[in-house]
N, C-alpha and C positions, 0 to 999 in steps of 0.2 A: 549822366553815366549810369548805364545797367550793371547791377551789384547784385548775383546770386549768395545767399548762405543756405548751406546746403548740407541737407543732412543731419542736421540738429532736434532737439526738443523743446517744443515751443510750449512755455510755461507764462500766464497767464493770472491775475487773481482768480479766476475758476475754470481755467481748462491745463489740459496737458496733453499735447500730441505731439508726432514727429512730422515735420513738414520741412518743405526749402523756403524759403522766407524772399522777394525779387526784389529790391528797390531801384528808385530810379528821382535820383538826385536827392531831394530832401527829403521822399516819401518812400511809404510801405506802398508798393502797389498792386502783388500780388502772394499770397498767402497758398501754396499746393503741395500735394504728395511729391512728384516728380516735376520739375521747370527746368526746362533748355537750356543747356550753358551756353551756347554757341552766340560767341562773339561778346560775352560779357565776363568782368573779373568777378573769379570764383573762392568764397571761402568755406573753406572746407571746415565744416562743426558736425561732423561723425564723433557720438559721446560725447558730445556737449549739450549744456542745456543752452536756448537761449529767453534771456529775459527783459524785458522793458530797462533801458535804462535809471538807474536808481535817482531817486528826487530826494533831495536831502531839505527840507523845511525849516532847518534852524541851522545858519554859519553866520559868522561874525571876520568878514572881512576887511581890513583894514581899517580898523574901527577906534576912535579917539578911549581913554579909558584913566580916567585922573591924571593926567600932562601926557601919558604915555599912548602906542599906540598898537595893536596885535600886530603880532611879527609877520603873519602872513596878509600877503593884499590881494586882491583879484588874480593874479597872475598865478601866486604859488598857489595859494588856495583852491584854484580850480585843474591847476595841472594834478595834485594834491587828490582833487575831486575823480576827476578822469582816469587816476591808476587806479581810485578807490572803485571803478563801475559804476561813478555818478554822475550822468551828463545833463544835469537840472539842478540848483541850486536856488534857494529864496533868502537872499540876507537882509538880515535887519538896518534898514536906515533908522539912524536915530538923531531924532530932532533938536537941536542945541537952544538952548533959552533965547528967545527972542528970535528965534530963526522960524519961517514959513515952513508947512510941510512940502510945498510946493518949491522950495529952495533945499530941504532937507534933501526931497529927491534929486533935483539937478547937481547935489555934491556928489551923489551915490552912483550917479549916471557918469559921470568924470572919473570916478573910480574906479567902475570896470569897465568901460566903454570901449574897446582896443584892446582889452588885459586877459580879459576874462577867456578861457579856452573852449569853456559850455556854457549852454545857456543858461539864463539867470533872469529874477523878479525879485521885488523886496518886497517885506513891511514896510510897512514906517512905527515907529516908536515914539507915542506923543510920552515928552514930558512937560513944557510948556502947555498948560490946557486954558489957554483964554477961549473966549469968543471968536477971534479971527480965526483961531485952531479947527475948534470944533465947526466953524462953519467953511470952511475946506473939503471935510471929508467926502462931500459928494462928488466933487469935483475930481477929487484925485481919484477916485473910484473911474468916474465916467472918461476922464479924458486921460489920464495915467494909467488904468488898468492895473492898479493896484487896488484890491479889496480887504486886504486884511490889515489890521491896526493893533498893536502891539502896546501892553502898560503893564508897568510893575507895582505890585505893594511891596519891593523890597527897596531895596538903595538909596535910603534917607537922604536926603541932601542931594541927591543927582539927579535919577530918573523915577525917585517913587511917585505917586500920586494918588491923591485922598479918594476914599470912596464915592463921594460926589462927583468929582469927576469921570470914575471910569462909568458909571451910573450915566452920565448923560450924554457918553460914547459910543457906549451901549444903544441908546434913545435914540441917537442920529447912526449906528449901523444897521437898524432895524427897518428904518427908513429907505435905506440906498438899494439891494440890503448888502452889507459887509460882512469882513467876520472880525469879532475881538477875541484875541489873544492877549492871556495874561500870566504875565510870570508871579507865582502864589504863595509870597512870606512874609508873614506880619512885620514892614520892615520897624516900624514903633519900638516894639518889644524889642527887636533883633537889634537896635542899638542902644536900648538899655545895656544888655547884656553883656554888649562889644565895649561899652564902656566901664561897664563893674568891675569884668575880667581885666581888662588892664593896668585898674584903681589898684586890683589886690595882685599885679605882676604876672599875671597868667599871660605871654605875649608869644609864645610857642604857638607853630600853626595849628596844632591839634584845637588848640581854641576856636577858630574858625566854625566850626560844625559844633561844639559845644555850647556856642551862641545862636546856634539856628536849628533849636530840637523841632521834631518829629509833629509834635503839635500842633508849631505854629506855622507849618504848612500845612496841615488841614484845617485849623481854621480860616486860613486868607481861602482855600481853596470851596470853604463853603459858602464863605463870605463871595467870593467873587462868583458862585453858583446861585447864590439866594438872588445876587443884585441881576442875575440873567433872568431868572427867572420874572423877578417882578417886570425887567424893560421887555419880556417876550423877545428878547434877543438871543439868539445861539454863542456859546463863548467854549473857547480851543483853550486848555490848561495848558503851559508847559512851564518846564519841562516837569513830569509828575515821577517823583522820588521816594515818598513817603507810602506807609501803609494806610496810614490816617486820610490824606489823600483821596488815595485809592478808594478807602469806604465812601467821602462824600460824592466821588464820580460813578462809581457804581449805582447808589441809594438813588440819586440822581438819572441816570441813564434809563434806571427803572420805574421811573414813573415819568416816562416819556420827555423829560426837557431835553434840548440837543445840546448834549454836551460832547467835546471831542476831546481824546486825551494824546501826549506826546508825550516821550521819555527818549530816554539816547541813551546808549550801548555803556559807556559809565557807569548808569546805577543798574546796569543787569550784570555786570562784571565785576567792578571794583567794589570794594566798601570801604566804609569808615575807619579802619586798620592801619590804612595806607599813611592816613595824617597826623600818625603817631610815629614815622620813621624820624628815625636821628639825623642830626647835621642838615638840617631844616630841609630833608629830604622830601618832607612830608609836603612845603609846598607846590611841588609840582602837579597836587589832585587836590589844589584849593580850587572849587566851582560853588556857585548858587544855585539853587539849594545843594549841601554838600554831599557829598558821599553819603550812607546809609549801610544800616546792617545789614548781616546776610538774612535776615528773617525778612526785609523789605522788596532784596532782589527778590526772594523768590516769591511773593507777592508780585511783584513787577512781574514774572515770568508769565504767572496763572492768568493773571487779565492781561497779556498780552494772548496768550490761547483761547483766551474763552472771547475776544472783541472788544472786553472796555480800555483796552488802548488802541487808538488807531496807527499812530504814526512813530516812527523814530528818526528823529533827527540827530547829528554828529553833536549837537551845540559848541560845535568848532571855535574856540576860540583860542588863538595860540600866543601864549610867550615865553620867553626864554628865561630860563631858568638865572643864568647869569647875570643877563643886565635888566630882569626885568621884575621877576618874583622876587628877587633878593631886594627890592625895596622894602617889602616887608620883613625882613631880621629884623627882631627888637619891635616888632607891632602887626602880631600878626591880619588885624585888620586894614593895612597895605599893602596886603601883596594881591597882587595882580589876580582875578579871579577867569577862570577857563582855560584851558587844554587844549590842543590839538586832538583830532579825531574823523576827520571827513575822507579821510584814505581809507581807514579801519571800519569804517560802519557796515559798510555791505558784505564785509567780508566775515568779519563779527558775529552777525544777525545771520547769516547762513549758515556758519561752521558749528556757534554757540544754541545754536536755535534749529536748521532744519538734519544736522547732522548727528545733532544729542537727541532728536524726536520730543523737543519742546516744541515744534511748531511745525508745521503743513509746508510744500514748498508752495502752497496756492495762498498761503497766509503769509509766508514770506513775502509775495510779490507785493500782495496788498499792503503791510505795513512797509517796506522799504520804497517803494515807488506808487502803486494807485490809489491807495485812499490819499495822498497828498495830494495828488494831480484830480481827484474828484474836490476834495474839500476845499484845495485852493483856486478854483477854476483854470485846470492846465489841460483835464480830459475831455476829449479822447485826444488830443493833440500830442498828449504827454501823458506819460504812466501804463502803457499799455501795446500789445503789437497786436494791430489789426490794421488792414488796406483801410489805407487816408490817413496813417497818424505820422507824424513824426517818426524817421528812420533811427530812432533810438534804440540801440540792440546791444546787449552785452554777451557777448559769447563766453560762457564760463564753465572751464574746467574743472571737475569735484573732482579729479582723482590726485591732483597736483596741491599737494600741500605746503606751505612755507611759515617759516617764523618770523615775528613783526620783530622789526628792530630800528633805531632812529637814524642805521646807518640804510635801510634799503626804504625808506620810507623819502618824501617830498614835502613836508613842510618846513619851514623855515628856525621850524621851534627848535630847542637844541636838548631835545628828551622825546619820549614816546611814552604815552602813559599804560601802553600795551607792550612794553617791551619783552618779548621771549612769549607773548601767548603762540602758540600753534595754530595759524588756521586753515582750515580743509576747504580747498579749492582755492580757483584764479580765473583771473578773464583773459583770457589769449587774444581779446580785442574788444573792443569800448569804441562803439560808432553813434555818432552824435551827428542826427540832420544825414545821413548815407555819410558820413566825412570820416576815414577810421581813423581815431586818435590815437590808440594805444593797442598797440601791435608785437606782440613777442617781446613782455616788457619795456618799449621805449616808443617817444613822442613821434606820430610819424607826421609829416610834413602837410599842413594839412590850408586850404586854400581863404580861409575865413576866422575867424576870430567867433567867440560864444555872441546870441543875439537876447535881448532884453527881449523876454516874452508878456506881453499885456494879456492879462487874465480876467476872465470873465465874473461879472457879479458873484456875489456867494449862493449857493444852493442851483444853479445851475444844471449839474452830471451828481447830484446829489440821488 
């Protein structure tokens, strides 16, 4: 089926012009000034900009989590995605002890496979690091078309793992080559701390982030910079919160090692503040690494303008306040850690960033959708409108403004941790593959379900 959009502004990581954009079923096939409607369905995007659709590189779907499990699955989560103008998702598989990465995947595969409304890739998340683990990783590169590998120095007891092993992760991605990705907090210290506090009754959420200071995300964050550098491996922070941080990715960046950074619309908006509300209000913005001051957002702002952040992901992770956060009353290191966000991101990051003149609308595109689709091997397929790619288009309105609220939003979670922000503009249609999913605010009827996309080696559209 021939699909004009017509009359729009075609924005780019580095271009901006007004063109009609033709597709013809799942591709862009013709990019001109003026293209013939005749005999094809036509959308009108007079004053509109249009943009690649948004790639969100860090969501946490339906994901296991201390007995419990995120309230959102493939289903909501990506319908969730789709009003948000994000027709690409990468969530983290994560590996259960004793379990194969190559079974990790095939659980992950059963969970969206039918569900999912856009397309989607994972990580995978080693926390099991034997031998049979690490000697995996090529495989699932080469015949799974996943390249990127996921490890935390936080989460004691779950999913953390010694510097040794991410060290010879590192050693065998360099080989394939992959990318490692690592989440950056001394989890050691971090439950020392979690343990004092509770020793001397400090069990209020505001404790949460009082055991996880500023510091000791920059040191895990150098730490897991020094160990790239000695394996000559490239490694992607996320999510980067801290100032501290920020310094070793910078220091770093400049003197040539590949470092890439991520952050998500949380720590450029909310702060530390929040997990001080009454009537353990405060749980509902308990995340890893936590909230942060306003001296850090607007660090966060500055290296998002100036390039030493590439990416921003939602790190969507949603539960419900009622039956799920509220485990932790009486200990605050029980309660459920992540928030919903993957509706808000795109909308966020243009209203908060290209409408206050913190950021380019050509720096937009790049952090909300192309440098993930470069860095994680999705481009030009994904992240971009030009003839051959993927008919991913978001048609969006600046002059239509609305307020976030939990009652006009789509995740399952029973809170918004953006509730009442104001944001400037909307997408009047979100088309995924030529297939328009989201249409005059609602799901329209659409012939296919989201498809698992295999991504190419790392450094590929680099």
């Amino acid at each position: 089926m021939l699909k004009v959009i017509k009359g729009g502004t075609v924005v780019t990581s580095s271009e901006i012009y007004q063109a009609d954009v033709l597709t013809e079923d799942e591709k862009i096939v013709q990019i001109a000034k003026d293209i013939d409607t005749i005999d094809m369905d036509v959308i009108d995007a007079r004053g509109a900009y249009l943009f690649p659709g948004g790639i969100d590189p860090h969501t946490h779907f339906n994901m296991p989590f201390d007995g419990i499990t995120t309230i959102d699955d493939f289903e909501s989560g990506t319908i969730s995605a789709a009003f948000g103008a994000t027709t690409t998702v990468i969530d983290c598989a994560i590996q259960q002890k004793g379990v194969s990465l190559k079974d990790t995947i095939a659980t992950w595969h059963k969970k969206a496979e039918g569900n999912a409304l856009i397309d989607y890739s994972f990580h995978v998340a080693i926390t099991d690091p034997n031998e049979k683990t690490l000697g995996e990783i090529k495989d699932v590169v080469e015949t799974e078309g996943i390249s990127s590998f996921k490890l935390c120095l936080a989460y004691k007891g779950s999913m953390m793992v010694g510097d040794d092993t991410l060290f010879k992760v590192m050693l065998k991605a360099k080989e394939v080559p992959a990318l490692v990705s690592v989440h950056c907090e001394n989890g050691d210290v971090i439950d020392f701390l979690q343990q004092y506090a509770l020793r001397h009754d400090n069990k209020a959420p505001k404790w949460h982030a009082y055991s996880r200071p500023n510091i000791l995300e920059g040191e895990a964050t150098h730490r897991a910079i020094t160990l790239s550098i000695l394996a000559s491996s490239p490694v992607y922070i996320v999510p980067v919160t801290a100032k501290e941080a920020l310094e070793e990715i910078m220091r770093s960046q400049g003197h040539d090692q590949v470092v890439f950074a991520e952050t998500c619309p949380q720590y450029l908006l909310l702060d530390q503040s929040l997990h001080e509300k009454p009537n353990f209000e405060g749980a509902k913005y308990i995340m890893s690494p936590p909230l942060r001051s306003k001296e850090d957002r607007n660090a966060l702002w500055t290296a998002l303008k100036k390039g030493y952040i590439n990416t921003i992901g939602s790190g969507h992770c949603a539960f419900c306040m009622q039956s799920q956060k509220e485990l932790g009353k009486g200990d605050f290191s029980k309660i459920p850690n992540g928030g919903p966000g993957v509706e808000d991101r795109f909308g966020l990051i243009y209203s908060h960033g290209v409408e206050e003149r913190r950021i380019t609308l050509n720096r937009f595109v790049s952090i909300i959708s192309t440098n993930s689709a470069k860095i994680f091997g999705l481009f030009p397929k994904k992240g971009t409108i030009s003839v051959g790619s993927d008919a991913d288009i978001v048609v969006w309105d600046p002059t239509e403004a609305h307020t976030i609220s939990k009652d006009n939003t789509h995740s399952r979670a029973d809170y918004n941790m953006y509730e009442g922000f104001v944001v400037q503009g909307r997408p009047t249609h979100v088309i995924s593959r030529g297939h328009i999913l989201i249409e005059g605010g609602k799901v329209k009827d659409v012939p296919e379900k989201g498809k698992f996309i295999k991504r190419a080696k790392f450094g590929m559209y680099l």
